[in-house]
C-alpha positions in Angstrom: -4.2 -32.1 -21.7 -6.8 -30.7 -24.5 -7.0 -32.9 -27.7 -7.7 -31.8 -30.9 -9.3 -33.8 -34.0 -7.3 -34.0 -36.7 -10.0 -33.8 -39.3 -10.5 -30.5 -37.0 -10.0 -27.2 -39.4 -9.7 -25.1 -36.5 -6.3 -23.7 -35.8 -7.2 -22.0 -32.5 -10.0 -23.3 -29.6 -11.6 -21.1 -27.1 -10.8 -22.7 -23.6 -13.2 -20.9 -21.0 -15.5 -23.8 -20.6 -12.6 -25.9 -19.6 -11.0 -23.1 -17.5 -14.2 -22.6 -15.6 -14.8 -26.7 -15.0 -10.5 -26.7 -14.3 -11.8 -24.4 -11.1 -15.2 -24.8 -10.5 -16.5 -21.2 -11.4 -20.4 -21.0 -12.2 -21.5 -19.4 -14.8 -23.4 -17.2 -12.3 -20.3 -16.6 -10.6 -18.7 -15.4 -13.3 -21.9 -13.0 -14.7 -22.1 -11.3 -11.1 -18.0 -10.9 -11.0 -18.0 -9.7 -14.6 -21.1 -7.8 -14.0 -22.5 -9.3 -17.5 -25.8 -11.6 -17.6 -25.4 -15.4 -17.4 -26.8 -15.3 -21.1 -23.4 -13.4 -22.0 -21.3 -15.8 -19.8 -23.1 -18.9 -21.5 -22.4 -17.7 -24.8 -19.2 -17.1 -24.4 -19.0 -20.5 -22.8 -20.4 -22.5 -25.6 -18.1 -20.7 -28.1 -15.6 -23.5 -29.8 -13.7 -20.4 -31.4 -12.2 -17.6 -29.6 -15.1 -15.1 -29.7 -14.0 -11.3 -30.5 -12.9 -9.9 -27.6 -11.5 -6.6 -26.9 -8.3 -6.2 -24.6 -10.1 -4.3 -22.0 -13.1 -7.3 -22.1 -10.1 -10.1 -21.6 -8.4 -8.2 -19.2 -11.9 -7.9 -17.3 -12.7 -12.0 -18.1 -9.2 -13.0 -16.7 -9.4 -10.8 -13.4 -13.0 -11.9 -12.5 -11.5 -15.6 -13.1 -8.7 -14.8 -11.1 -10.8 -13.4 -8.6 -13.0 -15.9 -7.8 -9.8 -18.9 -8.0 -8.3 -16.7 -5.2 -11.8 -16.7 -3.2 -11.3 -20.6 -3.4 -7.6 -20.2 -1.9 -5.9 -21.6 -4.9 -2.6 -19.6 -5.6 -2.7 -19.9 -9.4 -3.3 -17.0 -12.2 -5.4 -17.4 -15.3 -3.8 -15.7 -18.5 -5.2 -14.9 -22.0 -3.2 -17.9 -23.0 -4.6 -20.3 -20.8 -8.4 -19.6 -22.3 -6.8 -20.5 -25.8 -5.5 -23.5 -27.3 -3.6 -23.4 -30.5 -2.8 -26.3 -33.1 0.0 -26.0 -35.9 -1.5 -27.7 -38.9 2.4 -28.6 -40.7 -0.1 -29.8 -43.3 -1.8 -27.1 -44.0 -1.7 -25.1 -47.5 -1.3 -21.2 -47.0 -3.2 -19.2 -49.3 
């Protein structure tokens, strides 16, 4: 289960780095699958926040993941919603 800080502003985490670990994907893996560079992958790694991502670029992200779980022979499907963690701040003031 993914924690969040409560002194944490952020109200939505970006979750690949976990996914990736959750499945032992590479970072290289991933680059070659997506065809992207392992600069790209990294990046998009390190990101705390969900980066800007097109539907056609998450669509492309969740099928290489999926991809290379099944090359593993794990029978389990990565979704947009499993790269993102969201946190309802009942606290929080809207503007």
């Amino acid at each position: 289960m993914l924690k969040v800080l409560s002194s944490q502003k952020t109200m939505i985490r970006w979750c690949l780095s976990e996914v990736m670990a959750r499945y032992d994907i590479t970072g290289v893996q991933l680059a070659k699958k997506m065809g992207i560079t392992d600069t790209a992958v990294s990046r998009m790694k390190k990101r705390k926040s969900m980066p800007a991502l097109g539907s056609d670029r998450l669509a492309k992200l969740c099928d290489a993941l999926n991809d290379l779980i099944r090359e593993s022979d794990q029978k389990v499907t990565v979704t947009p919603a499993d790269l993102i963690f969201y946190s309802y701040d009942k606290d929080k003031k809207s503007a």
